[in-house]
N, C-alpha and C positions, 0 to 999 in steps of 0.2 A: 635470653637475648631476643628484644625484639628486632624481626627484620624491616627493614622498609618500604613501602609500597613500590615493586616494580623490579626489588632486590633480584638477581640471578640465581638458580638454585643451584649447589653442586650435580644436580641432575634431571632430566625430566624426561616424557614421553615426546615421542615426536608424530601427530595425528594430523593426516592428510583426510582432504573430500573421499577418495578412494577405499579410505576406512572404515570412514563417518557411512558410506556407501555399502559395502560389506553388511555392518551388523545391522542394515536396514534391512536387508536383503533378508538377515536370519530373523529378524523382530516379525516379518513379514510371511515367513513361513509355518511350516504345523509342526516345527521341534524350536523348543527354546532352550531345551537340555539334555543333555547327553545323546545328541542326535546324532545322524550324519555328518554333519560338519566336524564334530572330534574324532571319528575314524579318518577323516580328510587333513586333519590338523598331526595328526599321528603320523600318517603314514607319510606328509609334508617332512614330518622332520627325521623321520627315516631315512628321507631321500635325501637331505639336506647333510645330514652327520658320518652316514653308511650302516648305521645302527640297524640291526633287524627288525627291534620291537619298539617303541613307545607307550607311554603311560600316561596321558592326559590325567593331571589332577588339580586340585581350587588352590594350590598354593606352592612357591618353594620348600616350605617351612614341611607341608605334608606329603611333597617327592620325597624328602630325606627322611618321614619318622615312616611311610614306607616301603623305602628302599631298605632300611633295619629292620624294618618287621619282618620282613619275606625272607630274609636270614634266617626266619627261627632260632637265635642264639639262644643259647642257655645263661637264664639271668646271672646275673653276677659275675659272668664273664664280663671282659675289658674291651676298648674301643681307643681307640685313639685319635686326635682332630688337631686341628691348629690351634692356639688360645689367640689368634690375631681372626677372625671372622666372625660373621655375627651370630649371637647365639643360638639359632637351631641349628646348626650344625654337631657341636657337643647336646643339645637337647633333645635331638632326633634318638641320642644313645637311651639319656634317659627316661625317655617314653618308653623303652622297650626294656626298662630295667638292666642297662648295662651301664656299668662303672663309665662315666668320662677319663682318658688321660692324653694330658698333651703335650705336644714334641716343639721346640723352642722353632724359632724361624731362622731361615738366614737373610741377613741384616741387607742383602741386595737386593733381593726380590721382592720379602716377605712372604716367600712360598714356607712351607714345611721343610723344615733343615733334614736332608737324608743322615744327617751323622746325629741328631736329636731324634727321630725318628727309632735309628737304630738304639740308640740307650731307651728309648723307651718303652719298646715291643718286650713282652713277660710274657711267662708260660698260659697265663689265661686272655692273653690278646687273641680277640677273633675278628675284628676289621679297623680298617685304616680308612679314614673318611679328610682325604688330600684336599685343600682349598685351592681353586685356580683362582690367587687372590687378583684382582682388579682387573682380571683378565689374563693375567701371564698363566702359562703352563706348569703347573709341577712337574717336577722328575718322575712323572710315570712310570716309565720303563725302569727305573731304578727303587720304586716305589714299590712296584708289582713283584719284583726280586725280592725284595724283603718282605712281602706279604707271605710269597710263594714256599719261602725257606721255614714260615711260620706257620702255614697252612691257615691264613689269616685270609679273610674278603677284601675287596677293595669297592669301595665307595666313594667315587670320586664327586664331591662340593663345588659343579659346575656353573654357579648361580650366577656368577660374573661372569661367564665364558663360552656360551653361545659363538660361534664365528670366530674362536681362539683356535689355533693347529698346534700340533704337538710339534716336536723334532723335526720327528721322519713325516709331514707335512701332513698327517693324518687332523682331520675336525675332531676336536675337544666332542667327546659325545657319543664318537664309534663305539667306544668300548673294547679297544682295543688292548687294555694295560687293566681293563675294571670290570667289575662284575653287574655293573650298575655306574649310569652318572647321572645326577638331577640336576636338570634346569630350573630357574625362578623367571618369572614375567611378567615381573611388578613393575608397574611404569618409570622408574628409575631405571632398570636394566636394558641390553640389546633392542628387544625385544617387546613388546608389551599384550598382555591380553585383561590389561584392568589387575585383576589378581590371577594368579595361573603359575603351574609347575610343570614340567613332566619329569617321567625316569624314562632313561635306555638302558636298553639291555640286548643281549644275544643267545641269552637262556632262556628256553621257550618255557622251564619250569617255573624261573623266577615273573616270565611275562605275568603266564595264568596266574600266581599267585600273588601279585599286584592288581589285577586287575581284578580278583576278588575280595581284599582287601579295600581296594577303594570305594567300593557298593557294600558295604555293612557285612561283607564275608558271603554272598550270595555267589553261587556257581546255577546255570544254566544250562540244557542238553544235555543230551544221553554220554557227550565226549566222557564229561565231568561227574557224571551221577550213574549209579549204577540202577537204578529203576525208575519212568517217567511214565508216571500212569495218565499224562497229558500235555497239549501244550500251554498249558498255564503253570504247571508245575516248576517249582524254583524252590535251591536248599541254601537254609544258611549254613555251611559247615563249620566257618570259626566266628568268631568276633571279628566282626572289617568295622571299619570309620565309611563316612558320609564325604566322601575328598573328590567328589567328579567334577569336571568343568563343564560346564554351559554349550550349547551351540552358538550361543552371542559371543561369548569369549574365543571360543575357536576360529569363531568369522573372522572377528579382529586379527586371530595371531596368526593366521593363514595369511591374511594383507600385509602383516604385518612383513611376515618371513619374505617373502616378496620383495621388501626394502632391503633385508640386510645389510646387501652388498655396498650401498650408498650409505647406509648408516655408518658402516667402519669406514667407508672412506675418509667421509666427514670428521670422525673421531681421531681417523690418523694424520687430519689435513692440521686440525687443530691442535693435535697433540706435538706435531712438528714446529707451531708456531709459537707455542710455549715454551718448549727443550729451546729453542735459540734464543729469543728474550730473555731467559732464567739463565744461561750458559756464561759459567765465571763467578757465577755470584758464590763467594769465600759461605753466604749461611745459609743458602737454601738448591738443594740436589732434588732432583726427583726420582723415584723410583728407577732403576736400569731393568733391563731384560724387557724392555717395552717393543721390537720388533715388530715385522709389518705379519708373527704370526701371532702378536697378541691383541685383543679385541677391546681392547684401551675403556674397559666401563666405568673405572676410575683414574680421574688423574689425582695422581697423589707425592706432595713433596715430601720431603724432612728438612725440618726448617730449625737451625742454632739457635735459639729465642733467646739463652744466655749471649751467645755473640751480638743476635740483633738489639739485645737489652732492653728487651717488650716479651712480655706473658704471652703463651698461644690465647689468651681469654681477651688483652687487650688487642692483639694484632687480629683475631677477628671481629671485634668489636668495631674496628679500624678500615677494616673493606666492608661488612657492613653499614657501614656508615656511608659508604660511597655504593651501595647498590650492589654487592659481588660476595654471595653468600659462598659458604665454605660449612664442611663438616670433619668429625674425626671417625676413620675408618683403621681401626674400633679398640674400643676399650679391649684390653685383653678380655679374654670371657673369665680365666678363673678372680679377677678382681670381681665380679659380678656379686651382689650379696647373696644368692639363693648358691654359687656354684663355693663362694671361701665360707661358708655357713657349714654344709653339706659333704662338702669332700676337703676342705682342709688343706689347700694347693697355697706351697709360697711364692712367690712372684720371683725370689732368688732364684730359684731353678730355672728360670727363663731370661736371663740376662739381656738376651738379644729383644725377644717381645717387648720387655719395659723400656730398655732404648728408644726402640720403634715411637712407642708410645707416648713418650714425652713429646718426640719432634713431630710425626705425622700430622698433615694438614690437604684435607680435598678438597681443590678448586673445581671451580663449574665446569662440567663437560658435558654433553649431549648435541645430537645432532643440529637440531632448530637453533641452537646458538648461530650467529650473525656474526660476519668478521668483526664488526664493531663492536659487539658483546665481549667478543676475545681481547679484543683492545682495549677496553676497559677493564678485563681482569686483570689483564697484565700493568694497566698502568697502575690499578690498587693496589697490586702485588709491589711493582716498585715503590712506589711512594712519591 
């Protein structure tokens, strides 16, 4: 499908002068990478979540393979994820040699169904990797219960949900219910640092051993090393990846954090404006459990396309047409050809995901959108 010049994305970054200002400031200094500024950016979002530790890394995709690596699982142990999220999530497993399995959704949120969940967890399950899909919270606390009874991890898939609170009003991120959460910071999200991830955590074990993973498995100081015969000296103890972020990156997402607070507002002013437009309509609901504690990175409907009697392929062909792009958040993962190739998963076992799936459709959200811009989606949405 091509779009048209000028079309609406379902999502974008939102870059102010004070940004643009920022990574001049770090382009202009004597670190470009892994400087001061991502100890600043770290310890930013420490303050920010209540998390003890952070993990500045070059991607969502590499906070999640590791946050499982630092597991040390024993391969061929089991994992479990949502099949409604995008695929590094179950990918993260198999970077690290554990089985993918996944637990159906429930059909209001599109969170992780705790009663799917529970039929899914087996003797060789050792982490649960929860999706805070489009910003709503999972059942954490009821999550972490069945992790706990398993003696399973928990890995919570916060890539949508920066500035999301739980329940009991806690920030998505503390680590409060999880042994790890990963952020993403790709200019679609909350958030942006160009490309960029972290992990939190409150295991000063799992910290160090993220943070030597991320530099090629190198550990530094006498803390870490049993004999320094200098200060040039450095070990590689295990196999790490190359996953650090930048001091440019950090600039930005230090400015960035700075907006939050304005970003969700934006996101809730809008997301208010659509729930009343849309309200009535017999073929199109939008997600529920959207709350002023969820950090809205998706708006996303479920739309009867049999009722509307238009294809999801012609109906966004149809706002397309008029400037008002849309996407679908997401293909189940086990339809994916590399995961039904590989592991053999039928989609009958997920009742609830392929429902999803048929109807889901996401309308433009981000903050830089323009009440007029909102007005226009909504009038492409009506017709």
């Amino acid at each position: 499908m091509v779009k048209k010049s000028g079309t609406l994305p379902y999502g974008r970054q939102s870059i102010d002068d004070s940004d643009v200002a920022a990574v001049t400031r770090a382009l202009r200094s004597p670190f470009l990478t892994q400087g001061p500024l991502v100890a600043e950016f770290e310890r930013a979002l420490c303050t920010y979540t209540g998390a003890k530790y952070a993990v500045a890394v070059a991607n969502g995709t590499a906070a999640l393979h590791l946050a499982v690596a630092a597991l040390g699982l024993k391969k061929g142990s089991s994992g479990i994820t949502s099949p409604i999220t995008f695929v590094a999530s179950a990918n993260a497993l198999v970077y690290n040699g554990i089985k993918p399995v996944f637990a159906d959704i429930d059909p209001v949120t599109a969170n992780m169904s705790l009663a799917a969940l529970a039929r899914a967890v087996g003797k060789d399950t050792r982490v649960i990797i929860p999706v805070h899909f489009a910003g709503r919270s999972a059942a954490m606390k009821e999550i972490a219960a069945i992790a706990a009874s398993k003696k399973s991890f928990v890995i919570e898939d916060a890539a949508h949900a920066i500035g999301s609170r739980y329940p009991d009003g806690g920030r998505v991120g503390n680590c409060a219910y999880a042994d790890m959460t990963t952020f993403s910071f790709h200019p679609v999200k909350m958030i942006t640092t160009g490309e960029g991830g972290a992990v939190m955590t409150n295991d000063k074990g799992l910290y160090d051993r993220l943070c030597s993973l991320r530099s090629h498995g190198i550990v530094r100081g006498p803390a870490l090393m049993k004999n320094v015969p200098g200060p040039w000296y450095y070990e590689m103890q295990e196999l790490g990846f190359n996953y650090r972020l930048t001091d440019i990156q950090a600039a930005l997402g230090l400015s960035q954090l700075k907006k939050i607070g304005r970003f969700l507002l934006r996101r809730r002013a809008i997301v208010a404006r659509y729930n009343k437009a849309f309200k009535g309509l017999s073929w199109l609901r939008p997600l529920a459990g959207d709350g002023p504690s969820c950090a809205h990175h998706l708006y996303v409907v479920r739309i009867d396309f049999k009722k509307l009697r238009m294809s999801r392929r012609v109906f966004m062909e149809s706002l397309a047409a008029l400037g008002v792009g849309s996407q679908v958040h997401y293909i189940p993962v086990y339809r994916q050809p590399f995961y039904s190739r590989n592991f053999k998963v039928a989609g009958r076992a997920f009742p609830q995901a392929e429902k999803y799936y048929e109807q889901c459709l996401s309308l433009p959200l981000f903050p830089a959108m323009k009440d007029k811009d909102v007005e226009k989606v909504i009038a492409a949405v009506l017709g």
